[in-house]
N, CA and C atoms as a LAMMPS dump frame, in Angstrom:
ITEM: TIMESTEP
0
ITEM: NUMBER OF ATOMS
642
ITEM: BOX BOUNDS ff ff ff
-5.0000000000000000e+02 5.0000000000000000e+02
-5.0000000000000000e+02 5.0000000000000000e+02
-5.0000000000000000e+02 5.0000000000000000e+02
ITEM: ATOMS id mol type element x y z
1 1 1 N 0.838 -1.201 0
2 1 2 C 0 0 0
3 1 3 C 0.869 1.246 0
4 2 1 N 0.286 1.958 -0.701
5 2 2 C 1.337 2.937 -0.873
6 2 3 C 1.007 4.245 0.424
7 3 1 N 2.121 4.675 0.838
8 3 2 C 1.855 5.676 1.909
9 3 3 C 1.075 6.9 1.308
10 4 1 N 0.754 7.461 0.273
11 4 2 C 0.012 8.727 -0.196
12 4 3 C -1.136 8.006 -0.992
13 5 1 N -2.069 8.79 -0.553
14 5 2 C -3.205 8.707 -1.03
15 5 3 C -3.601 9.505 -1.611
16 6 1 N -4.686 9.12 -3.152
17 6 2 C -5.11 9.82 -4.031
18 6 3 C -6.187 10.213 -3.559
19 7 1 N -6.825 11.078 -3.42
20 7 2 C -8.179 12.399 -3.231
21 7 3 C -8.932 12.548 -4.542
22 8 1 N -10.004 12.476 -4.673
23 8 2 C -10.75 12.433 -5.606
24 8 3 C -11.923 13.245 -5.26
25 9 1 N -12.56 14.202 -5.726
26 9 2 C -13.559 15.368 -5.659
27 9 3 C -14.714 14.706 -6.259
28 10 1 N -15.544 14.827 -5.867
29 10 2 C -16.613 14.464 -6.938
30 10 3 C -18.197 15.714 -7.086
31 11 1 N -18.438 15.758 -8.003
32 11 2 C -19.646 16.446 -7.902
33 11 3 C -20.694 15.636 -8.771
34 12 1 N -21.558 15.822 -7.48
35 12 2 C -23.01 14.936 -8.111
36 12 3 C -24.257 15.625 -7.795
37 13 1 N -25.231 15.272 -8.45
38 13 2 C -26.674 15.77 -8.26
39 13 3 C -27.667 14.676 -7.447
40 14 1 N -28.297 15.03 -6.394
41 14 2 C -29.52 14.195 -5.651
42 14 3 C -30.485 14.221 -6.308
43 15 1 N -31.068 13.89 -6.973
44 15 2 C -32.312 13.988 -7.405
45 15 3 C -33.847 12.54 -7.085
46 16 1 N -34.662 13.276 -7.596
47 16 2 C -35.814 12.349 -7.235
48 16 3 C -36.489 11.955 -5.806
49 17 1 N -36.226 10.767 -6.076
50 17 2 C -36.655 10.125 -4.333
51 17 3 C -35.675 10.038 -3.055
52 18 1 N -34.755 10.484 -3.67
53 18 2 C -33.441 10.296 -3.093
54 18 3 C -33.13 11.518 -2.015
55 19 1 N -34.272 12.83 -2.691
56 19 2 C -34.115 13.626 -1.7
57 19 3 C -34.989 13.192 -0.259
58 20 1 N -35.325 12.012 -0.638
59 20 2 C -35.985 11.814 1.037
60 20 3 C -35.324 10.943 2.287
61 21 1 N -34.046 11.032 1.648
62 21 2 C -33.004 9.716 2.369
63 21 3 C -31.751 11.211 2.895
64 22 1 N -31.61 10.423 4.432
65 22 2 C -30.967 11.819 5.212
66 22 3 C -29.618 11.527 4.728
67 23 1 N -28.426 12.367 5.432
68 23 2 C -27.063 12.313 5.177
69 23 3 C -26.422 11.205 5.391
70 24 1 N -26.663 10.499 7.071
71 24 2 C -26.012 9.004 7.386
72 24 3 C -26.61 8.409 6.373
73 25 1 N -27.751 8.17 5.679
74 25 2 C -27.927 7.001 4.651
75 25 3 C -27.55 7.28 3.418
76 26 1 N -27.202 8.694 3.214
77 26 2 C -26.749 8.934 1.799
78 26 3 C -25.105 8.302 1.931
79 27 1 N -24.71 8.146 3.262
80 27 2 C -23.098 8.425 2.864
81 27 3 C -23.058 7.073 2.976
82 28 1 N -23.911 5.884 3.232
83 28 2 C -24.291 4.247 3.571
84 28 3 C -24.057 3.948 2.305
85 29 1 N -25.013 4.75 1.519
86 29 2 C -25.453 4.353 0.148
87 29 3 C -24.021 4.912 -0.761
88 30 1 N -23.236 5.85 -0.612
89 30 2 C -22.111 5.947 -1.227
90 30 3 C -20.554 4.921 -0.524
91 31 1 N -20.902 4.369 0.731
92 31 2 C -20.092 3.7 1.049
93 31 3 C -20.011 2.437 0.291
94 32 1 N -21.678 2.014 0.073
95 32 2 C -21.702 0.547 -1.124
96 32 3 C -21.596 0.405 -2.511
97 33 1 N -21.858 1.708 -3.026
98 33 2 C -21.795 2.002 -4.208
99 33 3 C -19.836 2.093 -4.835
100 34 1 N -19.197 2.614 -3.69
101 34 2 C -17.681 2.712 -3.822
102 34 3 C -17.619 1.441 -3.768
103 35 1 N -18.017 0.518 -3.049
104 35 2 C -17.327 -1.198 -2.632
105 35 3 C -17.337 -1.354 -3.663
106 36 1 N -18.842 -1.385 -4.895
107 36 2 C -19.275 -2.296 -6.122
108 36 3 C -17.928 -2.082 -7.001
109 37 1 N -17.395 -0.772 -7.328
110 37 2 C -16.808 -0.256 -8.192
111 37 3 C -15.326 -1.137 -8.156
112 38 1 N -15.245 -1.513 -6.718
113 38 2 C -13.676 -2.312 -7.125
114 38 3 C -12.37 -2.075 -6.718
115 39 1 N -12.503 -0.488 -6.503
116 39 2 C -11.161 0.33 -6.933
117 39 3 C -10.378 -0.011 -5.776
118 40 1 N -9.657 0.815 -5.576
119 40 2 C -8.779 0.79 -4.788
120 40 3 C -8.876 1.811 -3.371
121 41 1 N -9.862 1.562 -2.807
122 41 2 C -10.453 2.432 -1.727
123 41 3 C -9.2 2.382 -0.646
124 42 1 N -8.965 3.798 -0.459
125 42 2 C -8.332 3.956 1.189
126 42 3 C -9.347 3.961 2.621
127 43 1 N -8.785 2.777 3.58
128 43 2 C -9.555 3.115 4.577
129 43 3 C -8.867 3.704 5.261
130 44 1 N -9.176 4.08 7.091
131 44 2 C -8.847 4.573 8.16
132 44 3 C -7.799 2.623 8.681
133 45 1 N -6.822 3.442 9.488
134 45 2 C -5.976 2.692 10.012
135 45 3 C -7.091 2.553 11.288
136 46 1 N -6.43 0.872 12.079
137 46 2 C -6.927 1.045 13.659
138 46 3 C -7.528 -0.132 13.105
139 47 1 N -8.738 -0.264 14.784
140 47 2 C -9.222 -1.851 15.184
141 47 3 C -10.495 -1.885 14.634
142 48 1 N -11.019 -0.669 13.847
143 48 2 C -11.813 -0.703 13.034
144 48 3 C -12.268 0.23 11.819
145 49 1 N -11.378 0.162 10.878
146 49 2 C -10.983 0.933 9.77
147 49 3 C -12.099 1.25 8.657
148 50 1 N -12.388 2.146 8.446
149 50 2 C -13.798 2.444 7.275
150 50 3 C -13.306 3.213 6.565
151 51 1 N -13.983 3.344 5.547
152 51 2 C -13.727 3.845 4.33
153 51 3 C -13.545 5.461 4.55
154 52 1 N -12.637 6.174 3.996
155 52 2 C -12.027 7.667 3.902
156 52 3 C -13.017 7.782 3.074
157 53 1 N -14.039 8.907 3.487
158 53 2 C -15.001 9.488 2.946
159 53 3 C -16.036 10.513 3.13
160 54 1 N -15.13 11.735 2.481
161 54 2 C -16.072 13.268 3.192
162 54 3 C -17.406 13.686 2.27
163 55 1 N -18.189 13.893 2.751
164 55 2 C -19.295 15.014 2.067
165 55 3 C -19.363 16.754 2.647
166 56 1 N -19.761 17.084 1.565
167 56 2 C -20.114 18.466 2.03
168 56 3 C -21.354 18.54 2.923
169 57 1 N -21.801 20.205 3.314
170 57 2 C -22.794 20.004 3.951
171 57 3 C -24.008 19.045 3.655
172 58 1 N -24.377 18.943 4.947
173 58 2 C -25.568 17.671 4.531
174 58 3 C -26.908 18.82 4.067
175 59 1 N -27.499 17.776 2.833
176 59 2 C -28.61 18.612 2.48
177 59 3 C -30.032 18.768 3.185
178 60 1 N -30.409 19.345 3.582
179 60 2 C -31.856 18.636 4.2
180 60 3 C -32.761 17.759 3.604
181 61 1 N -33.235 17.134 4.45
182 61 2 C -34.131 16.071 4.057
183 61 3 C -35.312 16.702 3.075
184 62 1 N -35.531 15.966 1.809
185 62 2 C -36.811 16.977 0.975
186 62 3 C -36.097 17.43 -0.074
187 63 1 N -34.841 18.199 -0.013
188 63 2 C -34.182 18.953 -0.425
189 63 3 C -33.339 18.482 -1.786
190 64 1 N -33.836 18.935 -3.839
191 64 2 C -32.562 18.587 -4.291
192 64 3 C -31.403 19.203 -4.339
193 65 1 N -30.8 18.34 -4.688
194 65 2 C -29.01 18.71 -5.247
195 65 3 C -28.372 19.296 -6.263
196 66 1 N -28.107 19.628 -7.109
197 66 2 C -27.923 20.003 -8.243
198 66 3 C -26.367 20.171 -8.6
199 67 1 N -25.728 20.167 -7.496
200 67 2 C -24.256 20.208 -7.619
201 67 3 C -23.402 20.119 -6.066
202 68 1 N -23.981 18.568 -5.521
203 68 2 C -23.502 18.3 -4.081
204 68 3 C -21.654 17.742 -4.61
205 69 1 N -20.653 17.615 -3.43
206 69 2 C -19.552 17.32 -3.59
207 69 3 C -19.372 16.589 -2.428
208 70 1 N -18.277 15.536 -2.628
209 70 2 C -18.206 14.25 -2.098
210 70 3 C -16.536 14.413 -2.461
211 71 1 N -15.645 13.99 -1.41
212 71 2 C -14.218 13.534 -1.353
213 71 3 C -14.226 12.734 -1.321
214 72 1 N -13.346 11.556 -1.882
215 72 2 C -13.095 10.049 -1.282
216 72 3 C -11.355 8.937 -1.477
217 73 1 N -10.849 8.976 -1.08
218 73 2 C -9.31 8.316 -1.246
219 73 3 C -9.416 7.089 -1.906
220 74 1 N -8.388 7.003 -3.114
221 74 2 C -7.604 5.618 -3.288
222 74 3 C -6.402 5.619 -3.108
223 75 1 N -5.921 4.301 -2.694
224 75 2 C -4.748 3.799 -2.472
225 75 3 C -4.045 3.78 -4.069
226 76 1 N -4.069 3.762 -4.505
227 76 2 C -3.336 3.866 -6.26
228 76 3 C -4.014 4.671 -7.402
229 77 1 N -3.312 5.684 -8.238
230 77 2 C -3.503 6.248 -9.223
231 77 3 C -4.321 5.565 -9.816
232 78 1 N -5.705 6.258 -10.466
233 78 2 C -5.758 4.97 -11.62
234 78 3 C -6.842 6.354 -12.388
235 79 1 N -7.008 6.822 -13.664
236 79 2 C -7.395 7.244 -14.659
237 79 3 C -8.716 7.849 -14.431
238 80 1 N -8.751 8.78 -14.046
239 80 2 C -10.775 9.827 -13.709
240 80 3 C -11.876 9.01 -14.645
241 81 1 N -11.214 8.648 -15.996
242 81 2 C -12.334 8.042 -17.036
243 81 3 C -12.754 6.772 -16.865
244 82 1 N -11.431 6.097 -16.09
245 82 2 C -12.057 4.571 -15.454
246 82 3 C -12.839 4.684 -14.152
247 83 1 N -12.47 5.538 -13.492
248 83 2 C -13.499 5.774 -12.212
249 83 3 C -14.434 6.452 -12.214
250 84 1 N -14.972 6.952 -13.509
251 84 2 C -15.925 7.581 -13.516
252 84 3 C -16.958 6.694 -14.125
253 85 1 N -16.524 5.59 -15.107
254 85 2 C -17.292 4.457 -16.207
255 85 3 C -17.501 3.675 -14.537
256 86 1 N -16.624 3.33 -13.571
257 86 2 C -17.318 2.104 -12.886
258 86 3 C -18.074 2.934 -11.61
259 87 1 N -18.059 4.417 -11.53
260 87 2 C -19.045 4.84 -10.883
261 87 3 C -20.408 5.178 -11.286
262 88 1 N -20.414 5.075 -12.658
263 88 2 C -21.676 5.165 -13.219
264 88 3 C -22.583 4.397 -13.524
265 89 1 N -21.914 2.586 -13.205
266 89 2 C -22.573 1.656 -13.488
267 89 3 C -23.307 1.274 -11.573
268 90 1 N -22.71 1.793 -10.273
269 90 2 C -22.841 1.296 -9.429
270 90 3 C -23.34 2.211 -8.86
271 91 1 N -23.701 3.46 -8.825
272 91 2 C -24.681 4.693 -8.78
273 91 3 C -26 4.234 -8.529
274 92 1 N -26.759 4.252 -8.056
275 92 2 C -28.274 4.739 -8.472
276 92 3 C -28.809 5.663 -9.595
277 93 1 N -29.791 6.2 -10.148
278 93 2 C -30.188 6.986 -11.294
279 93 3 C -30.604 7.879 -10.838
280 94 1 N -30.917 8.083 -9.441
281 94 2 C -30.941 9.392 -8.814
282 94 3 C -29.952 9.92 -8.344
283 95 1 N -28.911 9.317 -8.337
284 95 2 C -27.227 9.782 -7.962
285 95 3 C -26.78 10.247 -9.358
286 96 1 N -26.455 11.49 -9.841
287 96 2 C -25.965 11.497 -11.193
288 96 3 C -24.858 12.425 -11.091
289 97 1 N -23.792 11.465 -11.373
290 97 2 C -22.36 12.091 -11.41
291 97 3 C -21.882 13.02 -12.452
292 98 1 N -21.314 13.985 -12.005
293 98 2 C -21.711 15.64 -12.776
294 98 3 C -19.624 15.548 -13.083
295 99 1 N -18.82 15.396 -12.406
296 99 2 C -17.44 15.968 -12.229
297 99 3 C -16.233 14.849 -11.569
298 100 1 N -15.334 14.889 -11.778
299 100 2 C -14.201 13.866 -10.959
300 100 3 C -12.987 15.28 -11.33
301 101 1 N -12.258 15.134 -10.118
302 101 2 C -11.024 15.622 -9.837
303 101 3 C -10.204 15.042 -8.799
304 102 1 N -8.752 15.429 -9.222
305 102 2 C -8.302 14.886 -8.165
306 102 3 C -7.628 15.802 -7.482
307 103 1 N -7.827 16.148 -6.023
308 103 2 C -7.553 17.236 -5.254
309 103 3 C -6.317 17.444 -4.472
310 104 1 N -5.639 17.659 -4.039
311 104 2 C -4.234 18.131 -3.508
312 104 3 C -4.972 17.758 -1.885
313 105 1 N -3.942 16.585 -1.23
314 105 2 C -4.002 16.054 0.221
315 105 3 C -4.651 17.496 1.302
316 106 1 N -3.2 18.299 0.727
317 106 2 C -3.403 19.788 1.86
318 106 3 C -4.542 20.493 1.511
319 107 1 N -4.979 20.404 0.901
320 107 2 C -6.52 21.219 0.842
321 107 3 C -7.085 20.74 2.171
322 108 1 N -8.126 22.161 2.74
323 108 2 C -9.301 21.469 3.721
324 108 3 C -9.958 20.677 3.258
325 109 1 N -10.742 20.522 4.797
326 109 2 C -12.159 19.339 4.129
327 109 3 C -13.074 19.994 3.397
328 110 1 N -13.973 19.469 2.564
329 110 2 C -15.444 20.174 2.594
330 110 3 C -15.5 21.125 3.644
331 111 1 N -15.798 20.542 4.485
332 111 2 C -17.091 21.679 5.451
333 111 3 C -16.014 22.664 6.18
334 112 1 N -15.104 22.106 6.123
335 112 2 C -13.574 23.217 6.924
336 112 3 C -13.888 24.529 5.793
337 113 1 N -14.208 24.419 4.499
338 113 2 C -13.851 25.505 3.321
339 113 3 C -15.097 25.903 3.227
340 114 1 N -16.43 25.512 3.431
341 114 2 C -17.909 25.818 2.833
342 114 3 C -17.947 27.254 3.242
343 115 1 N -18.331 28.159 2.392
344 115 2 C -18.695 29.612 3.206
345 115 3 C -20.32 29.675 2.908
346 116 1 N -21.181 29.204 1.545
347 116 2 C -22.366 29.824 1.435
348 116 3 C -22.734 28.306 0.429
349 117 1 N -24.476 28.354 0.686
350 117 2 C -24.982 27.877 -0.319
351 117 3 C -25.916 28.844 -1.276
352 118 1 N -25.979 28.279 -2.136
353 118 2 C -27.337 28.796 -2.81
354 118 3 C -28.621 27.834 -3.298
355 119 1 N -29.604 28.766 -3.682
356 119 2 C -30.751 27.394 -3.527
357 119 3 C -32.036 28.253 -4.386
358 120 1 N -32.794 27.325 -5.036
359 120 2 C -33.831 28.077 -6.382
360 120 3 C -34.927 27.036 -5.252
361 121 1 N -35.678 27.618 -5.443
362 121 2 C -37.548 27.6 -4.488
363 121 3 C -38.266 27.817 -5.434
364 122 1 N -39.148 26.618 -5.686
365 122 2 C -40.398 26.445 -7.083
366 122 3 C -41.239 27.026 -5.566
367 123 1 N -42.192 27.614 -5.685
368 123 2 C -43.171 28.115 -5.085
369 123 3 C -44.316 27.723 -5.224
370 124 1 N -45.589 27.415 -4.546
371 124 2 C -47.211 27.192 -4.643
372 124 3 C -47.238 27.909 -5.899
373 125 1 N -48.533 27.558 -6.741
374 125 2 C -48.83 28.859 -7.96
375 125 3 C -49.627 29.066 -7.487
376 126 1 N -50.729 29.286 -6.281
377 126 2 C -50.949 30.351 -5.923
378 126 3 C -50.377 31.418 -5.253
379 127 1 N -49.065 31.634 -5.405
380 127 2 C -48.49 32.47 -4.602
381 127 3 C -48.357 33.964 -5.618
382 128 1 N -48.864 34.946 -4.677
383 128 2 C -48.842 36.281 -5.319
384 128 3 C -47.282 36.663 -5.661
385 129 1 N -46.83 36.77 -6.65
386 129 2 C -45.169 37.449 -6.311
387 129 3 C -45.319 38.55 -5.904
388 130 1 N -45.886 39.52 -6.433
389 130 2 C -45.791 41.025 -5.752
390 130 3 C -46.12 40.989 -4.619
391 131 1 N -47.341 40.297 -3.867
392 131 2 C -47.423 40.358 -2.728
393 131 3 C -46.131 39.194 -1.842
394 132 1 N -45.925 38.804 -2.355
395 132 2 C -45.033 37.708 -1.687
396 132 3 C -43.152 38.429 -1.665
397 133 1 N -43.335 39.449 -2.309
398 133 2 C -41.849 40.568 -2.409
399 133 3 C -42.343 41.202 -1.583
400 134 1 N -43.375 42.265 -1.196
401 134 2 C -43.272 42.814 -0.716
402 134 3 C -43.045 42.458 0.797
403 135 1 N -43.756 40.929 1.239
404 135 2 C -43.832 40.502 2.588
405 135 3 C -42.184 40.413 2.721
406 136 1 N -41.37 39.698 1.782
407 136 2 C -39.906 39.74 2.29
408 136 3 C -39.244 40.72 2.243
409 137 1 N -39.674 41.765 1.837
410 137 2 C -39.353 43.205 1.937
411 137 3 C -39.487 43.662 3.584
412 138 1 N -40.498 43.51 4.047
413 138 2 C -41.081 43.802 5.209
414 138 3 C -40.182 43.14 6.538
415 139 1 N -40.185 41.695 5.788
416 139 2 C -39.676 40.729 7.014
417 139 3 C -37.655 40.933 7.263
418 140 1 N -37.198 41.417 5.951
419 140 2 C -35.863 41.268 5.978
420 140 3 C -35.898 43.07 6.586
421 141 1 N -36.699 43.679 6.533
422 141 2 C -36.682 44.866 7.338
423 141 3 C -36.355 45.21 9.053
424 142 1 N -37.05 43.95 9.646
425 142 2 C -36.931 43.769 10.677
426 142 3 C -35.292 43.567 11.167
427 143 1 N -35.214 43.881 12.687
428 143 2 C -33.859 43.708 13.159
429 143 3 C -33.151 42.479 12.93
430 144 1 N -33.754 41.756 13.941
431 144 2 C -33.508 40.191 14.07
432 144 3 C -34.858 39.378 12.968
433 145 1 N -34.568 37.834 12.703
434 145 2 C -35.408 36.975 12.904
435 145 3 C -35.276 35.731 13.28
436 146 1 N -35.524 35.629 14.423
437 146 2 C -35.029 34.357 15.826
438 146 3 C -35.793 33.271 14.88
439 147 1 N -35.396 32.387 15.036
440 147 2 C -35.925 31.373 14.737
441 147 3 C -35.123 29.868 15.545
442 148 1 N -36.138 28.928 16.572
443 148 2 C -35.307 28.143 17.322
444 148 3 C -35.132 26.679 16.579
445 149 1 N -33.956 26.096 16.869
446 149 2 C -33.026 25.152 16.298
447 149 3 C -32.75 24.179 17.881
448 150 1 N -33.255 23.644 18.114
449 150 2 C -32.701 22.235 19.077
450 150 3 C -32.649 23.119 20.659
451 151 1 N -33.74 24.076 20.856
452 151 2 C -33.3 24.468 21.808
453 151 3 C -32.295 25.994 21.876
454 152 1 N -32.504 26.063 20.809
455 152 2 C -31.049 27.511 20.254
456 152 3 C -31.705 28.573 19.599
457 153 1 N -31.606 29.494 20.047
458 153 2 C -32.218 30.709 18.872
459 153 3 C -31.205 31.296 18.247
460 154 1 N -31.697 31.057 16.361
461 154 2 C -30.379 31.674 15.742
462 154 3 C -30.965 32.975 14.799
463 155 1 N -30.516 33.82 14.741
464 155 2 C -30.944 35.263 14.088
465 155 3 C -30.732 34.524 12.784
466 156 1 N -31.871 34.362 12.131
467 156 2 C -31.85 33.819 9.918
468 156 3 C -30.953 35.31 9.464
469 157 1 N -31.282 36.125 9.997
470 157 2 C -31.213 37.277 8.778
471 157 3 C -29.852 37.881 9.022
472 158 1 N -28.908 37.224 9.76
473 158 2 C -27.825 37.516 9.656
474 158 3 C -26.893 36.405 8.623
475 159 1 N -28.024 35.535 8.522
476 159 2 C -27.297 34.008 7.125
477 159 3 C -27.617 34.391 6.142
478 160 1 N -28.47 35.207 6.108
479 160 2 C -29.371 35.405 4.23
480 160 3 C -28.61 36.72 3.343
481 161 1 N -27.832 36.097 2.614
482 161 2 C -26.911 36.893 2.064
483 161 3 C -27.303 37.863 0.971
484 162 1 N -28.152 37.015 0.153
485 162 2 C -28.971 37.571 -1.391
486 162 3 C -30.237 37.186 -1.681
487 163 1 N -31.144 37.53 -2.111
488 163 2 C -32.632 36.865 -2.644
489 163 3 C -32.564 37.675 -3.781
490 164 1 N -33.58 37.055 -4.519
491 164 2 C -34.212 37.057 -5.719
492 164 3 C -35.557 36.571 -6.397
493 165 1 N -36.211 37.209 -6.678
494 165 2 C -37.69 36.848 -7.111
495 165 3 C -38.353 36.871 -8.583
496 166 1 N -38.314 35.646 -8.745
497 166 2 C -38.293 35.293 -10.666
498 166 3 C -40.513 34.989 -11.005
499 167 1 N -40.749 35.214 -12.033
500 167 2 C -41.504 34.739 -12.793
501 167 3 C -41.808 34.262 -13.643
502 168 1 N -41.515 33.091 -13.998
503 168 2 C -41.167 32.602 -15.31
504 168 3 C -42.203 31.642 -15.552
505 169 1 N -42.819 31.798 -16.772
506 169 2 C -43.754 30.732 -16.861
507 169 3 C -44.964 30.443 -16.032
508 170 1 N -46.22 31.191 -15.549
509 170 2 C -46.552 31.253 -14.785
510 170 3 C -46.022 30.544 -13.428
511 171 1 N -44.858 29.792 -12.909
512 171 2 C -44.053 30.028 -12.113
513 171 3 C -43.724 30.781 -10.926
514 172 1 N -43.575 30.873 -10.169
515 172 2 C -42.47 32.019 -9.008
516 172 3 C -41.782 31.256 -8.043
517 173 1 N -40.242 31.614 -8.689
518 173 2 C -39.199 31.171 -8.012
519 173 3 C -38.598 32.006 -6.818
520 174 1 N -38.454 31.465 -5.99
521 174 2 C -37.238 31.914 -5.43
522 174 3 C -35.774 31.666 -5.04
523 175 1 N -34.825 32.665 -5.427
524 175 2 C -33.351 32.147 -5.579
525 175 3 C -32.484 32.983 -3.925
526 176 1 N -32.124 32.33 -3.233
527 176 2 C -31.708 32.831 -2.002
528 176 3 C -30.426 32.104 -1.619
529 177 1 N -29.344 32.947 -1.073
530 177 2 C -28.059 32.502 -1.032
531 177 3 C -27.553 32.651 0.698
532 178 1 N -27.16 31.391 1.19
533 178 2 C -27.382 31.705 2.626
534 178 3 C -26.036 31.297 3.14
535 179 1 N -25.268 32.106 4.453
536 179 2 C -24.124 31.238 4.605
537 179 3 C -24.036 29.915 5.476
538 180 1 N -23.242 28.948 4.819
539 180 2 C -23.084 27.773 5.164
540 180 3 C -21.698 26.93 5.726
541 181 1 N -21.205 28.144 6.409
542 181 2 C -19.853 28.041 7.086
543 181 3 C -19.973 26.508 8.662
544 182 1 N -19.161 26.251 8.794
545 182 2 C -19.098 25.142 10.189
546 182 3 C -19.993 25.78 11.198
547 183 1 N -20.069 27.069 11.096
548 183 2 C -20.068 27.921 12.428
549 183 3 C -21.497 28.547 12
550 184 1 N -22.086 28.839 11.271
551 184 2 C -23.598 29.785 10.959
552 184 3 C -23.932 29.088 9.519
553 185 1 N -25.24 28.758 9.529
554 185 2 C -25.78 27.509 8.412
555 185 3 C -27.353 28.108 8.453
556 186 1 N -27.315 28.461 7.008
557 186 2 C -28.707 29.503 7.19
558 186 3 C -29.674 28.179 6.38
559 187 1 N -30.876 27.993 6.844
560 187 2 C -31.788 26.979 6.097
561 187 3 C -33.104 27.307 4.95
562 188 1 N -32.88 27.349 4.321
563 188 2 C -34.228 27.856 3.526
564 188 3 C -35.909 27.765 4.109
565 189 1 N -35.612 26.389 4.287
566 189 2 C -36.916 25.839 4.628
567 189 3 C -37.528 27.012 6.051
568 190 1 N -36.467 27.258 6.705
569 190 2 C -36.519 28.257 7.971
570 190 3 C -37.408 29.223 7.173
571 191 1 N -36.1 30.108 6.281
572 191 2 C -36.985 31.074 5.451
573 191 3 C -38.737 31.147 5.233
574 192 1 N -39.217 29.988 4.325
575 192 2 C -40.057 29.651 4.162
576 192 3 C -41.218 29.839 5.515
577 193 1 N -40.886 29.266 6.389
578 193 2 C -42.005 29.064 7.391
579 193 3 C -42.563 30.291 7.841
580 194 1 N -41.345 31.282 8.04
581 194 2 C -41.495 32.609 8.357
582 194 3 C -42.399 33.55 7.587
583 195 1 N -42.727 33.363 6.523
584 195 2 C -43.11 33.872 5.059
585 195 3 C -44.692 33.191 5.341
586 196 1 N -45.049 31.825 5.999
587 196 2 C -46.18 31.464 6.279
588 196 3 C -46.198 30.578 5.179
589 197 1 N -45.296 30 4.85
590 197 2 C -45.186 29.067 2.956
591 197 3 C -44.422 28.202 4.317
592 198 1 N -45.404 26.599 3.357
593 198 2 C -45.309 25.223 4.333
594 198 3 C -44.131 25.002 3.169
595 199 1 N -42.962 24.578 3.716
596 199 2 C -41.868 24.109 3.013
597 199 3 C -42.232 22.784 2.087
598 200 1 N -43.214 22.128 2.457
599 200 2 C -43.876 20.57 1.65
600 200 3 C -44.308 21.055 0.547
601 201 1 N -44.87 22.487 0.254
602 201 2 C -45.186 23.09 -0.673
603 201 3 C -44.272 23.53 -1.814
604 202 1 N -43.29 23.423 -1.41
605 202 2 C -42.266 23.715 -2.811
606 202 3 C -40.914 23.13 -2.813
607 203 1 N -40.624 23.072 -4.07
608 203 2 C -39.309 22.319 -4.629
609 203 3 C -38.376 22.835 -4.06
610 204 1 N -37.332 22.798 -2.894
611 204 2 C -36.23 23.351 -2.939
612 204 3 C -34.995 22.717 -3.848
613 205 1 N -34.193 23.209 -3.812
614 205 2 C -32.799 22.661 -4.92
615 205 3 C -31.686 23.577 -4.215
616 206 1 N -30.88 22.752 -4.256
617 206 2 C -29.354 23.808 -3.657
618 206 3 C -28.79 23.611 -5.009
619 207 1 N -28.458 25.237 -5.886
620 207 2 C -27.44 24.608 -6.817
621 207 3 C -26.39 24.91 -6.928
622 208 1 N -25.848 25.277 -5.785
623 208 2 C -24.356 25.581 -5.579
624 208 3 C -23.652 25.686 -4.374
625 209 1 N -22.449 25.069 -3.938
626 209 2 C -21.903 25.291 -3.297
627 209 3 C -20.452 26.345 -3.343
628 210 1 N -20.14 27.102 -2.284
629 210 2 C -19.214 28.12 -2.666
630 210 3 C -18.495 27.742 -1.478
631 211 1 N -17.032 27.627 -1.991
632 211 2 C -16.035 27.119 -1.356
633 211 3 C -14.795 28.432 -1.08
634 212 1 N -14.016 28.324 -0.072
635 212 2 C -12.713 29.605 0.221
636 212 3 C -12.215 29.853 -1.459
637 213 1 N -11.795 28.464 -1.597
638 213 2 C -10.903 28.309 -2.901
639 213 3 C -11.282 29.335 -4.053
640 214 1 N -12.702 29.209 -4.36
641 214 2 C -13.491 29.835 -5.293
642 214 3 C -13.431 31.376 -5.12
């Protein structure tokens, strides 16, 4: 075994039913999906060694993906185009692999580098946009907006970086960019409740993650 290990980036999309399966089972389901493939997986040393394998922030449950990222080690070089052909056969069809790189050891982790997500909101069609701008007009006016987390009250409106309010197609989207650092993790769905919009009511999608590097 060779002492350096190869790092491999991956970017993939959640889609479908898949957004209803939490983070521990997503990373279950990428732990078996790596076995099928063959390769040359690095584990953890010790009396019970598992597979080297980071994700970025976890998405919420409900929630698609559109461009989630996944780290994972092999023990030997071997070609992005071969690991990308035997990750595509051992995938699910709601797992759809978007990117392969291979990343430099000294880089942080994922979530050590995450500063912000972003995220597009299909909305009810009965939802007024003008009236539905003006209410977040109103609400992002306010000082604070507490909202409690496990016992914790965290101010949203110090996470909510950007919004945006689309109409397309009889449609109304909303596009909102929140930070998603280790330390302050702004949630959409939060957003939503506040607004009096049941989060079951619309599509969320994260389609980007923004990293230090970037």
């Amino acid at each position: 075994m060779s002492n350096e290990s190869i790092r491999i980036r991956m970017t993939y999309a959640k889609l479908g039913n898949l957004r209803f399966i939490g983070h521990l089972d997503l990373q279950r389901l990428f732990e078996r999906a790596l076995r099928r493939t063959n390769l040359p997986l690095r584990y953890t040393q010790g009396f019970s060694p598992h597979m080297r394998i980071n994700l970025a922030s976890a998405l919420p449950l409900g929630f698609v993906g559109q461009a989630e990222q996944m780290d994972f080690w092999l023990d030997q070089e071997i070609p992005l185009n071969e690991i990308s052909s035997r990750l595509r056969t051992s995938l699910p069809a709601e797992l759809f692999l978007k990117d392969l790189q291979v990343i430099d050891n000294q880089l942080p982790s994922l979530q050590a580098s995450l500063l912000s997500s972003e995220y597009e909101i299909l909305l009810p069609a009965d939802i007024n946009p003008q009236t539905l701008k003006d209410q977040i007009g109103t609400l992002l006016a306010q000082d604070t907006l507490p909202v409690q987390r496990r016992k914790k009250t965290v101010d949203l409106k110090n996470l909510i970086l950007d919004w945006q309010l689309l109409s397309e197609s009889q449609m109304t989207i909303l596009r909102i960019s929140m930070k998603s650092s280790p330390l302050e993790n702004g949630r959409p769905d939060e957003f939503l409740e506040l607004l009096g919009i049941d989060p079951a009511d619309c599509l969320v999608t994260r389609t980007k993650l923004i990293f230090e590097e970037e």
